[in-house]
Backbone as JSON Lines, residues from 0, in Angstrom:
{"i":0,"aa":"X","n":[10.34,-2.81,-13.26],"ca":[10.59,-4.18,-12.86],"c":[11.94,-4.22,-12.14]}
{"i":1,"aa":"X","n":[12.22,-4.96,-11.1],"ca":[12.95,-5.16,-10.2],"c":[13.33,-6.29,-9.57]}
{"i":2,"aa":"X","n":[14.71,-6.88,-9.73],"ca":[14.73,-8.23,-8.81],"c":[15.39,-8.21,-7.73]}
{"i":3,"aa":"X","n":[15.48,-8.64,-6.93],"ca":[15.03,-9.02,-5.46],"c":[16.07,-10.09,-5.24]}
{"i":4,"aa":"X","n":[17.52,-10.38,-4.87],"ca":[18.45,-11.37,-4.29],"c":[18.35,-11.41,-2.88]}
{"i":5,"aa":"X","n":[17.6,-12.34,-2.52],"ca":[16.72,-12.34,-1.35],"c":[18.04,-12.62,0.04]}
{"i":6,"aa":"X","n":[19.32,-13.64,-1.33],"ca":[20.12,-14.34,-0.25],"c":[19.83,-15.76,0.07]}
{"i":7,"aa":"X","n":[18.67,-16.13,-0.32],"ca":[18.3,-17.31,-0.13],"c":[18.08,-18.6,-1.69]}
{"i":8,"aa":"X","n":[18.75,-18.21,-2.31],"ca":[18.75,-18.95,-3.79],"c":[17.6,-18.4,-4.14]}
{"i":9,"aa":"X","n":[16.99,-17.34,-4.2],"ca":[15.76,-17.3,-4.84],"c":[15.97,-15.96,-5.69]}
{"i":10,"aa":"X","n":[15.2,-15.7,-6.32],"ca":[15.12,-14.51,-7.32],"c":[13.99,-14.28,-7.11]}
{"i":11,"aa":"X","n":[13.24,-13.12,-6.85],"ca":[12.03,-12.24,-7.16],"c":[12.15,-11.51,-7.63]}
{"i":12,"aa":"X","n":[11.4,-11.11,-8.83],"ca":[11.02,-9.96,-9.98],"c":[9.72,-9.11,-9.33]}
{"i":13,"aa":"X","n":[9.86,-8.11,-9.06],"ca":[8.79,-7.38,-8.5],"c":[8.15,-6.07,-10.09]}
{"i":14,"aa":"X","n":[6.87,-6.6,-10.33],"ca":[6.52,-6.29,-11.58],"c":[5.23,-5.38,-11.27]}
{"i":15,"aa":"X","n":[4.68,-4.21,-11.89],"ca":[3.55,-4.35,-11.93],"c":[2.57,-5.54,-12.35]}
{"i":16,"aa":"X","n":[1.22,-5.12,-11.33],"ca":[0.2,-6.24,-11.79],"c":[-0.26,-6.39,-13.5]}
{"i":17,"aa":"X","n":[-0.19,-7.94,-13.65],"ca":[-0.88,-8.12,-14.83],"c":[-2.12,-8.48,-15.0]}
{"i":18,"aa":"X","n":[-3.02,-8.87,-16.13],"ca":[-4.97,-9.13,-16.29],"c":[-4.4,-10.62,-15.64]}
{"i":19,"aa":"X","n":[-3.52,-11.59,-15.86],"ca":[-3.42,-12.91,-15.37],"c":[-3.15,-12.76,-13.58]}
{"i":20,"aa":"X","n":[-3.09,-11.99,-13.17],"ca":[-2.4,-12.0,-11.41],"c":[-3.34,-12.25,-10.68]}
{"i":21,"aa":"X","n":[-4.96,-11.44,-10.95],"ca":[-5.85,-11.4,-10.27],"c":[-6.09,-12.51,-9.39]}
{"i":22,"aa":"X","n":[-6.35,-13.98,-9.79],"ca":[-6.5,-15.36,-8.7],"c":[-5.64,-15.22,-7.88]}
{"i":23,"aa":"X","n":[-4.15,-15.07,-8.38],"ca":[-3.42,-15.61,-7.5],"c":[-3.08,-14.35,-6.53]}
{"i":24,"aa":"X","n":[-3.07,-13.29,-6.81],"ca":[-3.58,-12.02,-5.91],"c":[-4.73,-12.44,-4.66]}
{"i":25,"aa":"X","n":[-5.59,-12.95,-5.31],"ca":[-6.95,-13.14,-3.91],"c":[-6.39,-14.43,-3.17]}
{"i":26,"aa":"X","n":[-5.49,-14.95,-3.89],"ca":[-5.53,-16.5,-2.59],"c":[-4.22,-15.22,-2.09]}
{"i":27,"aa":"X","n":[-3.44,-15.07,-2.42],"ca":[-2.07,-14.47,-1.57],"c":[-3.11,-13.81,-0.89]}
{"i":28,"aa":"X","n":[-3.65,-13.13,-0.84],"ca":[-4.46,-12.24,0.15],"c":[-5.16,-13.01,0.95]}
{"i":29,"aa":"X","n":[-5.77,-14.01,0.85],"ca":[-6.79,-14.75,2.32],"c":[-5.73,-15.81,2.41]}
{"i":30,"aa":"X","n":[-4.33,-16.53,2.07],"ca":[-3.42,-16.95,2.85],"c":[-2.7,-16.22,3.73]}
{"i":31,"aa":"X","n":[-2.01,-14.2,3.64],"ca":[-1.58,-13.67,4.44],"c":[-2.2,-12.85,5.53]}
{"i":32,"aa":"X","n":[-3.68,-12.6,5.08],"ca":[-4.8,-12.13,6.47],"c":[-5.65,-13.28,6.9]}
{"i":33,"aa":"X","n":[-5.7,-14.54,6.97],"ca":[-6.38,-15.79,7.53],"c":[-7.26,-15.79,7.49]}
{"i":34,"aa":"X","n":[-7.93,-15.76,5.95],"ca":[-8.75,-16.08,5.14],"c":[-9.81,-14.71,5.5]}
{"i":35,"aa":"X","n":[-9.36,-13.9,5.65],"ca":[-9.99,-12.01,6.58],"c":[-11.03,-11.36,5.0]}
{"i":36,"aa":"X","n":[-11.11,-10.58,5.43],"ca":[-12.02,-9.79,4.2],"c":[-11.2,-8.93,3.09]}
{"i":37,"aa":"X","n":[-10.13,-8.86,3.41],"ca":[-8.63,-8.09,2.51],"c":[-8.92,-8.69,1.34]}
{"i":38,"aa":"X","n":[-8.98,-10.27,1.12],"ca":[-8.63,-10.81,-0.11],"c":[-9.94,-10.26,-1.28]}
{"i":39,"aa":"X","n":[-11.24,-10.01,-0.48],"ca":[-12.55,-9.6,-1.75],"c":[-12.61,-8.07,-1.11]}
{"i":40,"aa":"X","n":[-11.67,-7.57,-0.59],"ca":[-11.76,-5.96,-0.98],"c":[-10.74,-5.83,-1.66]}
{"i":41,"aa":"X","n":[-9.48,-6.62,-2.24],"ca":[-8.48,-6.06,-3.21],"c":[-9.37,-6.93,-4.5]}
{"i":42,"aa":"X","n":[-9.97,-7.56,-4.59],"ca":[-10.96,-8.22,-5.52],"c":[-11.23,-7.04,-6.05]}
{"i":43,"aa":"X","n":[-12.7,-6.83,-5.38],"ca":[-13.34,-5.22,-5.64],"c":[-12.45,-3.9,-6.35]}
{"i":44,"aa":"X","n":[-11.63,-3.7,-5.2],"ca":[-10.35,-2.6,-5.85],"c":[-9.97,-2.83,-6.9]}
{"i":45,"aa":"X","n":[-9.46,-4.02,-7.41],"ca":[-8.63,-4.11,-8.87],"c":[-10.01,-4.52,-9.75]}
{"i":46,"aa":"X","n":[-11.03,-4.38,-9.62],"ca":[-12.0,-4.0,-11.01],"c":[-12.6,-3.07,-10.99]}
{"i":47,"aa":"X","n":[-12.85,-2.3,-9.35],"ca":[-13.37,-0.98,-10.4],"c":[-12.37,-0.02,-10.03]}
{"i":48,"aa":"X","n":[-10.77,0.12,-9.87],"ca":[-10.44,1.35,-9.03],"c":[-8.97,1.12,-10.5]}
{"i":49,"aa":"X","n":[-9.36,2.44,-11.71],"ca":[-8.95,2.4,-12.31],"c":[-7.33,3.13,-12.44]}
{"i":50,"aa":"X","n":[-7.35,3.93,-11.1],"ca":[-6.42,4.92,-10.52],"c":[-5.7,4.27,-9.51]}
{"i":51,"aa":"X","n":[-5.28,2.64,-9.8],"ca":[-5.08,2.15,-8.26],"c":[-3.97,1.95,-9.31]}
{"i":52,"aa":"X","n":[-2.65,1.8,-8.23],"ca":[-1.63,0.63,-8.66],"c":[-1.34,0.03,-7.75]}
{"i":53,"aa":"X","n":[-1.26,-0.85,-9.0],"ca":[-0.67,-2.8,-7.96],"c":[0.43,-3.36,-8.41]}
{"i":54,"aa":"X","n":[1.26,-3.82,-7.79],"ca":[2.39,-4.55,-7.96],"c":[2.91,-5.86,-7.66]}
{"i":55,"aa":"X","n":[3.49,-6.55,-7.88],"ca":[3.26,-8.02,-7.69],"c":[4.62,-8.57,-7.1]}
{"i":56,"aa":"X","n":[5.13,-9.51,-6.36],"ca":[6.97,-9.93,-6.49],"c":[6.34,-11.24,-6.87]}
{"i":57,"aa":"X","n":[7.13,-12.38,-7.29],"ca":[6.87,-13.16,-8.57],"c":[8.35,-14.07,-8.24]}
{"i":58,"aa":"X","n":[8.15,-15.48,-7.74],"ca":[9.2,-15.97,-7.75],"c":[8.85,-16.97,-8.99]}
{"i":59,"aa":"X","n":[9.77,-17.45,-9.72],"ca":[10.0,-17.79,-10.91],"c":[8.12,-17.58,-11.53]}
{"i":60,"aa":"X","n":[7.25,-18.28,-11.36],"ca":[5.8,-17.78,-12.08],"c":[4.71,-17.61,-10.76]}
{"i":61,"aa":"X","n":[5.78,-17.75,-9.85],"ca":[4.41,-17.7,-8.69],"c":[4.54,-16.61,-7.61]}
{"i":62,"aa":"X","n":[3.01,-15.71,-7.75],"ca":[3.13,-14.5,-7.12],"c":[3.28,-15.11,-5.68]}
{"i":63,"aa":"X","n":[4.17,-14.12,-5.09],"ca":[4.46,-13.98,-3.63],"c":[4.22,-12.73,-2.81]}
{"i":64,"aa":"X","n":[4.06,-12.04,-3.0],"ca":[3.66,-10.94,-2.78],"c":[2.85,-9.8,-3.84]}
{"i":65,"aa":"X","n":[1.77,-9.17,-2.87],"ca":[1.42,-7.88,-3.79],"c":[1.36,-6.89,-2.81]}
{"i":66,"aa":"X","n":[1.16,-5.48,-3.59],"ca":[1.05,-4.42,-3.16],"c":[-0.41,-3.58,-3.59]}
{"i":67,"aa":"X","n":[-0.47,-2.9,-3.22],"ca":[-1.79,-1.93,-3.55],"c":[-1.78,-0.37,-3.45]}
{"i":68,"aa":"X","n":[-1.74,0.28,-4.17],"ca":[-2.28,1.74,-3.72],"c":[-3.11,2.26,-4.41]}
{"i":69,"aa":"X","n":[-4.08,3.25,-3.53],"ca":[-5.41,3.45,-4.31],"c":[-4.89,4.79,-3.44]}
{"i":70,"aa":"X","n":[-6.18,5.98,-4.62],"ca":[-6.36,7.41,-4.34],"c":[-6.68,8.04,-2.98]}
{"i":71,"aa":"X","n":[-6.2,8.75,-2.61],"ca":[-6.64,9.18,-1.63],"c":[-7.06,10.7,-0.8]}
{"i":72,"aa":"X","n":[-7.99,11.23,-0.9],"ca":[-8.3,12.95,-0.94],"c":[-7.95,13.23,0.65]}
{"i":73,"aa":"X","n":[-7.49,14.38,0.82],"ca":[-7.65,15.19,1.87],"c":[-8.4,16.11,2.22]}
{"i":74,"aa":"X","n":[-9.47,16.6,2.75],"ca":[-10.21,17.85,3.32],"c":[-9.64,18.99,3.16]}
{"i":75,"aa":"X","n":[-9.97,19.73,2.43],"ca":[-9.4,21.18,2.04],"c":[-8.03,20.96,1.09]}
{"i":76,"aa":"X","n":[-8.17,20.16,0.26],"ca":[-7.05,20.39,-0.59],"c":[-8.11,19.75,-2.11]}
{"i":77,"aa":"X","n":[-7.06,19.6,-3.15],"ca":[-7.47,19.1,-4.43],"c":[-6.6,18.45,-4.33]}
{"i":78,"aa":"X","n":[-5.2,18.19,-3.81],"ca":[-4.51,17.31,-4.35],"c":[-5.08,15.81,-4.3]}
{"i":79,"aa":"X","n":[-4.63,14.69,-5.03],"ca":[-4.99,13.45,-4.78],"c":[-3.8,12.8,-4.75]}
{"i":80,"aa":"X","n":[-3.52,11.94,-3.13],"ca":[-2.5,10.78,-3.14],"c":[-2.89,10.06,-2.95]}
{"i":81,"aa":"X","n":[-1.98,8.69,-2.32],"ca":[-2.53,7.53,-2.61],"c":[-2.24,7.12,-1.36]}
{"i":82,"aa":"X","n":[-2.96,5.86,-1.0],"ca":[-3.24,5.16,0.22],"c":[-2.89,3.79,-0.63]}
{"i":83,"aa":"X","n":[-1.65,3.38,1.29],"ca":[-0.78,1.89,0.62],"c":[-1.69,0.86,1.64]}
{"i":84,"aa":"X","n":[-2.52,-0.29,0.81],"ca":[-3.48,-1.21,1.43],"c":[-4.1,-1.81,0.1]}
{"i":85,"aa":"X","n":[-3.99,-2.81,0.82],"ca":[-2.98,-3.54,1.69],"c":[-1.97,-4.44,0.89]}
{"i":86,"aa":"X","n":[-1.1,-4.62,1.69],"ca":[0.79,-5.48,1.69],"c":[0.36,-6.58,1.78]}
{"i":87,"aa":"X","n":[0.72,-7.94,1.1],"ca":[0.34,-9.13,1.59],"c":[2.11,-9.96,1.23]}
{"i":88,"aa":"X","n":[2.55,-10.88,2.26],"ca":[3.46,-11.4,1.56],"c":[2.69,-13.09,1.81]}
{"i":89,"aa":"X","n":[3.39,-13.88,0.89],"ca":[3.02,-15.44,1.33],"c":[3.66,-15.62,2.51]}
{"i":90,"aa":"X","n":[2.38,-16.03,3.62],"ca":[3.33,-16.44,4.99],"c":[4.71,-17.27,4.6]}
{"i":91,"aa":"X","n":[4.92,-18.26,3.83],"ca":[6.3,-18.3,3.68],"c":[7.38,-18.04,3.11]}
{"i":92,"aa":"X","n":[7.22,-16.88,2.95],"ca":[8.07,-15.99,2.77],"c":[8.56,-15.08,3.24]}
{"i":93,"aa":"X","n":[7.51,-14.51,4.29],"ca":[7.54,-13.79,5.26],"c":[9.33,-13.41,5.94]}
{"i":94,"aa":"X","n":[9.31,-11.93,6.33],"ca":[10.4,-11.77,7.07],"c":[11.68,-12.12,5.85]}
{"i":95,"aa":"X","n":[11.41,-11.98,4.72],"ca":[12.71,-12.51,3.95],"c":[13.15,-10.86,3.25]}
{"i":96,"aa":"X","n":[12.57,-9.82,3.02],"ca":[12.35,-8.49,2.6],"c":[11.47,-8.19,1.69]}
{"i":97,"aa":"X","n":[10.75,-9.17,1.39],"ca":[10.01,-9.09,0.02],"c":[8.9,-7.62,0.14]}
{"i":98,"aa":"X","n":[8.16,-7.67,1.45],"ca":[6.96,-6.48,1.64],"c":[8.14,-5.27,1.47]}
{"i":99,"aa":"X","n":[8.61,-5.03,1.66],"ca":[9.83,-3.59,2.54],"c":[10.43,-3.41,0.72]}
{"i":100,"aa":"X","n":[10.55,-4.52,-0.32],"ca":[10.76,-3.92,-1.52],"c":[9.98,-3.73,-2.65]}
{"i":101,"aa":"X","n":[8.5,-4.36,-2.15],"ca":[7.19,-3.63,-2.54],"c":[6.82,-2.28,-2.59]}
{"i":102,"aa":"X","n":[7.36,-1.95,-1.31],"ca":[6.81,-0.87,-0.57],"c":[7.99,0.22,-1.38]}
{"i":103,"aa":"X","n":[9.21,-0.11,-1.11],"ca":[10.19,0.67,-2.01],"c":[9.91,1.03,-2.95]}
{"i":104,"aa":"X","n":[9.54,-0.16,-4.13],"ca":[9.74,0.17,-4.97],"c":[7.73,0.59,-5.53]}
{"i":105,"aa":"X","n":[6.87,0.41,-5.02],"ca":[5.68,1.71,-5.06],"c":[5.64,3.08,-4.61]}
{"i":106,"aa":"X","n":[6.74,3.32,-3.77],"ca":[7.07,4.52,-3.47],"c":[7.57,5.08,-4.71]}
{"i":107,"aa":"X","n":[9.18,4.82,-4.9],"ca":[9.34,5.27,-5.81],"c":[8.66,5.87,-7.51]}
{"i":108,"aa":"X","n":[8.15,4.2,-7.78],"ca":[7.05,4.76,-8.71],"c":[6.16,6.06,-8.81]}
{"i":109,"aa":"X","n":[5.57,6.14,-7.62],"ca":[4.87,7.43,-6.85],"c":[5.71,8.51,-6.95]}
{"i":110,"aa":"X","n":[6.77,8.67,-6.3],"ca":[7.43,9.9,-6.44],"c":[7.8,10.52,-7.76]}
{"i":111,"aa":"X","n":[8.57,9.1,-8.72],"ca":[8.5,9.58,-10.27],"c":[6.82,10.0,-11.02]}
{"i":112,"aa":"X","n":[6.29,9.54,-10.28],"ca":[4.71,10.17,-11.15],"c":[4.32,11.47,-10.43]}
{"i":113,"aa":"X","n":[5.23,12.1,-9.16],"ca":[4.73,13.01,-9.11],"c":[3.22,13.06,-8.16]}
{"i":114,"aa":"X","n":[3.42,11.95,-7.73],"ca":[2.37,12.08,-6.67],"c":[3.03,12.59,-5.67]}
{"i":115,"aa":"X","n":[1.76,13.42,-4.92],"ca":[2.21,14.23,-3.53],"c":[2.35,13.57,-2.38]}
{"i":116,"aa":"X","n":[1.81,12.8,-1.96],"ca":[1.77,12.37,-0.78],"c":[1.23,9.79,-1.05]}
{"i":117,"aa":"X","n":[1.71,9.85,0.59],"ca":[1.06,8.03,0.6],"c":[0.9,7.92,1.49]}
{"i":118,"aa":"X","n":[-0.46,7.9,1.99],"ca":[-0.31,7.28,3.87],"c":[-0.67,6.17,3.81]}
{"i":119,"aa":"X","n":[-0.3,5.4,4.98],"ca":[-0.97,4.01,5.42],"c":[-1.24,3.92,6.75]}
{"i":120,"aa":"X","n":[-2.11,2.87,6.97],"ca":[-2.66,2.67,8.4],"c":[-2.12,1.38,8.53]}
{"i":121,"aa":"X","n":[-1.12,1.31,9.25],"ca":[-0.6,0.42,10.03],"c":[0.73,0.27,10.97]}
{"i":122,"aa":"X","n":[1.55,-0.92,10.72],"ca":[2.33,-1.14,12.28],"c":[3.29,-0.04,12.31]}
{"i":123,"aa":"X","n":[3.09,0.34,13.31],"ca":[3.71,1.16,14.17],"c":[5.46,1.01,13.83]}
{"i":124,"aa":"X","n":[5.9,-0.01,13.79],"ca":[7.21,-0.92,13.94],"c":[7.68,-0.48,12.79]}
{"i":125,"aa":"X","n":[7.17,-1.05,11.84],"ca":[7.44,-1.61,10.35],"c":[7.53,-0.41,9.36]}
{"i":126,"aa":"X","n":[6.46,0.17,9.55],"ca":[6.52,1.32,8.3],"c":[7.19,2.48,8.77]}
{"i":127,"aa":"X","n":[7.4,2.85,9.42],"ca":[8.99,3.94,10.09],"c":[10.37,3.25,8.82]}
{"i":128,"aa":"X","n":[10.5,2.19,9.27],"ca":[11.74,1.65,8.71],"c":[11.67,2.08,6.9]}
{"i":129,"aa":"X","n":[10.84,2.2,6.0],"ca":[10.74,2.41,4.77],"c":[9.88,3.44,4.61]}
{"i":130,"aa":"X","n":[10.36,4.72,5.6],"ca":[9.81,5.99,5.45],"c":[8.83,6.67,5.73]}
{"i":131,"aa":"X","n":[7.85,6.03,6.59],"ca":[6.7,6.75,6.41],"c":[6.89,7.51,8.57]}
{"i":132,"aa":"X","n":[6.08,8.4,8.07],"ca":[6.48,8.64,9.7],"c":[4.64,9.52,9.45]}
{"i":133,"aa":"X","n":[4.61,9.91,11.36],"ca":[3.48,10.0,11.58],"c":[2.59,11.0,11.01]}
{"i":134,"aa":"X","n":[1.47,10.87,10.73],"ca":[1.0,11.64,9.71],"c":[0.23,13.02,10.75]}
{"i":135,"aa":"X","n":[0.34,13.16,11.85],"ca":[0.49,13.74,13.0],"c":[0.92,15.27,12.91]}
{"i":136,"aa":"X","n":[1.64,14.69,12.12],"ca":[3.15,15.66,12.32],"c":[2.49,16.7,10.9]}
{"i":137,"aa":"X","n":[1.5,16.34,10.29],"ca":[0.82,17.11,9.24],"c":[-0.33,17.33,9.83]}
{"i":138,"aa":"X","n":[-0.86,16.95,10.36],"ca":[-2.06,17.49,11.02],"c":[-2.83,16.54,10.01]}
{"i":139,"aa":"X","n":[-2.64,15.44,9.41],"ca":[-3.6,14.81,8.9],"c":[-4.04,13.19,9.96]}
{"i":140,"aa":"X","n":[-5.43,13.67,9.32],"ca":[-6.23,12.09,10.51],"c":[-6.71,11.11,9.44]}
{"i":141,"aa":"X","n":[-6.87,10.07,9.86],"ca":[-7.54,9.28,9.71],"c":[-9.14,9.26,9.47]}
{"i":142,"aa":"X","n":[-10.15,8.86,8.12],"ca":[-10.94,9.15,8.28],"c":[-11.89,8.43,9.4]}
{"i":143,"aa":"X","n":[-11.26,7.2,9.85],"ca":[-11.91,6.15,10.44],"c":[-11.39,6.61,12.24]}
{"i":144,"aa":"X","n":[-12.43,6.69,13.36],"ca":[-12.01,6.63,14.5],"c":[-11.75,5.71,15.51]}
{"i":145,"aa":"X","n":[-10.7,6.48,16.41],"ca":[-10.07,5.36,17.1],"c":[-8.43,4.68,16.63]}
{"i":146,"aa":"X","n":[-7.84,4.9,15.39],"ca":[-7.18,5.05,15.2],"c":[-5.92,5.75,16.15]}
{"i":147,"aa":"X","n":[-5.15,4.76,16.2],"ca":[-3.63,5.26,16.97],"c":[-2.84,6.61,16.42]}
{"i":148,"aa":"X","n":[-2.62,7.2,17.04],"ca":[-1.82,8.1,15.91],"c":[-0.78,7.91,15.38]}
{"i":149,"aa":"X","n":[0.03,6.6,16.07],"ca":[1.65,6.11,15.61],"c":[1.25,5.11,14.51]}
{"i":150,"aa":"X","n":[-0.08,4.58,14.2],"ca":[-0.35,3.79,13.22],"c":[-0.72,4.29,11.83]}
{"i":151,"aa":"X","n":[-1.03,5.42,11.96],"ca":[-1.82,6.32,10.57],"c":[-0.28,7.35,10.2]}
{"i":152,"aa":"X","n":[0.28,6.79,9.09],"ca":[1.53,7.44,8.95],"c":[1.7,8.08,7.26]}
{"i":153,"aa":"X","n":[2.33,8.91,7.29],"ca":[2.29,9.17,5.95],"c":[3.89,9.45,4.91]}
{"i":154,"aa":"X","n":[4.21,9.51,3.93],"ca":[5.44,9.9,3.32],"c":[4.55,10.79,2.43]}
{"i":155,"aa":"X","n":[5.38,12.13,2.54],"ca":[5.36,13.15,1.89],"c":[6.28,13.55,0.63]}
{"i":156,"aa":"X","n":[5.47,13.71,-0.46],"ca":[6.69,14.08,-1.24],"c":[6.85,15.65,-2.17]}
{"i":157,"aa":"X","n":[5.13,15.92,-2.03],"ca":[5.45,17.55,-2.17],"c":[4.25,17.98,-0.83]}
{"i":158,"aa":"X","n":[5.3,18.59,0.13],"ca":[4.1,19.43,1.13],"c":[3.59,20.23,1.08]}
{"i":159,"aa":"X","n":[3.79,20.98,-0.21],"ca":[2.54,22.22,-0.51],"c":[1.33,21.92,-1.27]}
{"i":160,"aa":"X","n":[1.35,20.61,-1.24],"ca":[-0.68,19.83,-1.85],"c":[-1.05,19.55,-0.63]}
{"i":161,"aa":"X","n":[-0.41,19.51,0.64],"ca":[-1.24,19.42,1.7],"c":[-1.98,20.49,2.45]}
{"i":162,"aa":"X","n":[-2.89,20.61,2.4],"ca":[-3.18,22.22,3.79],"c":[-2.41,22.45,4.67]}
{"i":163,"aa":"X","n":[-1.99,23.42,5.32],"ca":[-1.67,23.56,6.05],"c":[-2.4,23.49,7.58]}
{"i":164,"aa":"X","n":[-3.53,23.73,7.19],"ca":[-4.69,23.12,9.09],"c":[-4.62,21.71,8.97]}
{"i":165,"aa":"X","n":[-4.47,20.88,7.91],"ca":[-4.14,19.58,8.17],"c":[-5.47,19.16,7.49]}
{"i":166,"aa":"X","n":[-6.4,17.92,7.85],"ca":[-7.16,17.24,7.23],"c":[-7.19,16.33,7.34]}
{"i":167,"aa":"X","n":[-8.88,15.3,6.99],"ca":[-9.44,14.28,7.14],"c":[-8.49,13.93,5.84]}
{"i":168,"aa":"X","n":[-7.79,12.6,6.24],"ca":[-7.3,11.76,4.63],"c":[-8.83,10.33,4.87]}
{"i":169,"aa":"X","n":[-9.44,10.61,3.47],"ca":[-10.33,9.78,2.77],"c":[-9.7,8.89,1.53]}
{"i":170,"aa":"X","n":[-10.1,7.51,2.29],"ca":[-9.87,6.58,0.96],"c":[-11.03,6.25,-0.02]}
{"i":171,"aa":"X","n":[-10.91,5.77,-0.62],"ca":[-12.19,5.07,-1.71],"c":[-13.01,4.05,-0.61]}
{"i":172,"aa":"X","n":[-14.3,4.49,-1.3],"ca":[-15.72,3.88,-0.72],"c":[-15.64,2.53,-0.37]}
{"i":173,"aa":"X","n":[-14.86,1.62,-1.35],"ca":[-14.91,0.29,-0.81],"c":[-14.25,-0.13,0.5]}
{"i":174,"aa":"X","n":[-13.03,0.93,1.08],"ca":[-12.57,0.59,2.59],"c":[-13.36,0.59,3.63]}
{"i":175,"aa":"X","n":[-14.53,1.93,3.44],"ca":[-15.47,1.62,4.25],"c":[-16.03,0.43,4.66]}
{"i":176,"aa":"X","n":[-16.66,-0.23,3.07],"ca":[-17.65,-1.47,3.48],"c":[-16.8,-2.25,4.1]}
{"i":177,"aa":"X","n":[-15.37,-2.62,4.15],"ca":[-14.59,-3.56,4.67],"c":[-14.14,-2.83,6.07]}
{"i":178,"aa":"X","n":[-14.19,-2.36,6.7],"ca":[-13.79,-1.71,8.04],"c":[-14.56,-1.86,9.21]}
């Protein structure tokens, strides 16, 4: 658990998810993707994806942000990391740091558990700034095509669970149906 002096009179506690978060998890999710399919694939994810973690920021009782990471295999390896999807902040909140100490602080978690690796598929911009750089540079792809290569990025934290020829990174079955 972690709080968050935003600078703006506010306090956020960034907690793992609790059994009470779930509602307010799915509206934060179809208020920050415009009303998109994110909000009933993190639905799906947090009941059957028992290997996922989620994290929440929480201004005094009301979630403002969550996080997500679920398992994620590579082609020619055994190791299993995790894939960060999706970030949601409340559009108004937006731009205040709240996603960027989600993301911190699920990393970290990750690294203390000893997970190997986290990629994510997205902005180009944004996820450089809190570590992740191109997953390129491992020779790992995307299982989905068409994919940018400056968008599919990864943070490494032990590089000997990765192959060395590189590899398809696969998420869980439910990204498919939503893609």
């Amino acid at each position: 658990m972690h709080n968050l002096d935003t600078g703006h009179s506010m306090t956020i506690e960034i907690r793992k998810e609790e059994p009470g978060d779930q509602d307010a998890i799915y509206h934060l999710n179809l208020a920050a993707f415009d009303n998109g399919p994110d909000a009933t694939l993190v639905d799906k994810l947090l009941v059957a994806c028992k290997d996922c973690l989620s994290f929440v920021a929480v201004e005094d009782t009301v979630v403002v942000g969550h996080i997500l990471f679920t398992p994620v295999t590579v082609d020619g390896s055994s190791a299993v990391g995790m894939g960060l999807a999706p970030m949601a902040v409340l559009p108004s909140y937006q731009r205040k740091g709240i996603g960027s100490q989600l993301v911190w602080n699920g990393l970290e978690h990750l690294r203390q558990a000893r997970c190997p690796f986290v990629v994510v598929l997205g902005h180009p911009a944004y996820y450089p700034r809190v570590g992740f750089e191109p997953a390129s540079k491992y020779r790992l792809l995307s299982q989905w095509e068409g994919v940018p290569d400056e968008a599919f990025m990864v943070v490494v934290f032990d590089g000997r669970s990765l192959p060395k020829s590189g590899g398809i990174a696969r998420y869980r079955g439910e990204f498919e149906d939503a893609m």
